[in-house]
C-alpha positions in Angstrom: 34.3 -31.4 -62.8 32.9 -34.4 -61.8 29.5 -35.8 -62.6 29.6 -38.5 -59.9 32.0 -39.9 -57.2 31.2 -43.6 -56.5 32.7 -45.0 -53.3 33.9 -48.3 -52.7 36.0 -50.0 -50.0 35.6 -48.0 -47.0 33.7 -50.8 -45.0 36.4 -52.5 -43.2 34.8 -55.5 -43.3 33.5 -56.0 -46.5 35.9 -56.2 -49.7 35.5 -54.5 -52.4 36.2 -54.9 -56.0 33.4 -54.1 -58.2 32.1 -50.6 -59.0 28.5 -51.7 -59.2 28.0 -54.0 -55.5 30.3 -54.7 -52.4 31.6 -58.1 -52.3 28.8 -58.9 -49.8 26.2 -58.7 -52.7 23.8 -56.4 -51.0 25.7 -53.2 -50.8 25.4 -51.3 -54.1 27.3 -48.5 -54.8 24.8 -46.6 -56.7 26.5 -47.0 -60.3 23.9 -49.0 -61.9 20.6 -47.0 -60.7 23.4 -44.0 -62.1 23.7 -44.7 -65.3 20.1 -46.6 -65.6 18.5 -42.5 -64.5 20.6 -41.4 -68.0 19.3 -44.4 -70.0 23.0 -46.0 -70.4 23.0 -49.6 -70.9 26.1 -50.2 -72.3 29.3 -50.3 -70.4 33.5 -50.2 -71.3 35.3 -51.7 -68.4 38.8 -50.5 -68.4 41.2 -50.6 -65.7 44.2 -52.2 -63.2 43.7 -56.0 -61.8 42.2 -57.2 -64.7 41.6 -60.6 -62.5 39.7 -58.7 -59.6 38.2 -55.3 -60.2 37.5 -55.4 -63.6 36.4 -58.8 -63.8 34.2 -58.4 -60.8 32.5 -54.5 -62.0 32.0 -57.0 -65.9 30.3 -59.7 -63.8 28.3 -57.4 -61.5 27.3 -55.6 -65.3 26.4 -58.1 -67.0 24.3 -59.7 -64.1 22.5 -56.6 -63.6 21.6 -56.2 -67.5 24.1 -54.2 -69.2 25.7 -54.9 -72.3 29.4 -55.2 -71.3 32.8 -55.1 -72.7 36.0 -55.3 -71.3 38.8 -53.4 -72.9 41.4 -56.0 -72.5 44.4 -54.2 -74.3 43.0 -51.3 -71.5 43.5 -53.6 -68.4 46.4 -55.1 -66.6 46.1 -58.5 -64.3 47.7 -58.3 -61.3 48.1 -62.6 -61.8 48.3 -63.4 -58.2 49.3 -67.6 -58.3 47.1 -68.1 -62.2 44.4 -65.2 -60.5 43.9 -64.5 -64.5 43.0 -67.7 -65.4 
C-alpha cells in the first residue's frame, strides 16, 4: 500500500519537474516537510530524464538541506540538444 502519493504537474501553467517544489519555486509538494515528520535527511534520487526531473528533485534536495545522491547508473537522460551537459 502506499505510504504517500505526491502530486506534481497538474497546474497547467506551472511546469513541473522536481518532486520537492513546482517550477515556480513557491509551490511545494509536501515531500520535504514528509520525510522531515520521519526524521529522513538523506535522499537516493533515481529515475527517467536524468537532465530534468532528477536533476531538478537533487537540486530542490540539496537546497532544502538533505544529503543527496543521485543514482546515476539508476537514471536515463533524455539529452534534448546537450540537455545533459
Amino acid at each position: 500500500t502506499a505510504q504517500l502519493i505526491i502530486r506534481k504537474g497538474f497546474h497547467s501553467h506551472i511546469d513541473s519537474y522536481s518532486a520537492f517544489m513546482e517550477a515556480d519555486h513557491k509551490t511545494t509538494t509536501g515531500l520535504a516537510g514528509y520525510l522531515r515528520e520521519r526524521q529522513i535527511d538523506t535522499v537516493y534520487i533515481v529515475g527517467i530524464a536524468t537532465d530534468f526531473c532528477v536533476a531538478w528533485t537533487a537540486m530542490d534536495a540539496a537546497r532544502l538541506g538533505f544529503k543527496t545522491f543521485v543514482i546515476s547508473d539508476a537514471t536515463k537522460a533524455i539529452d534534448l540538444h546537450g540537455s545533459l551537459q
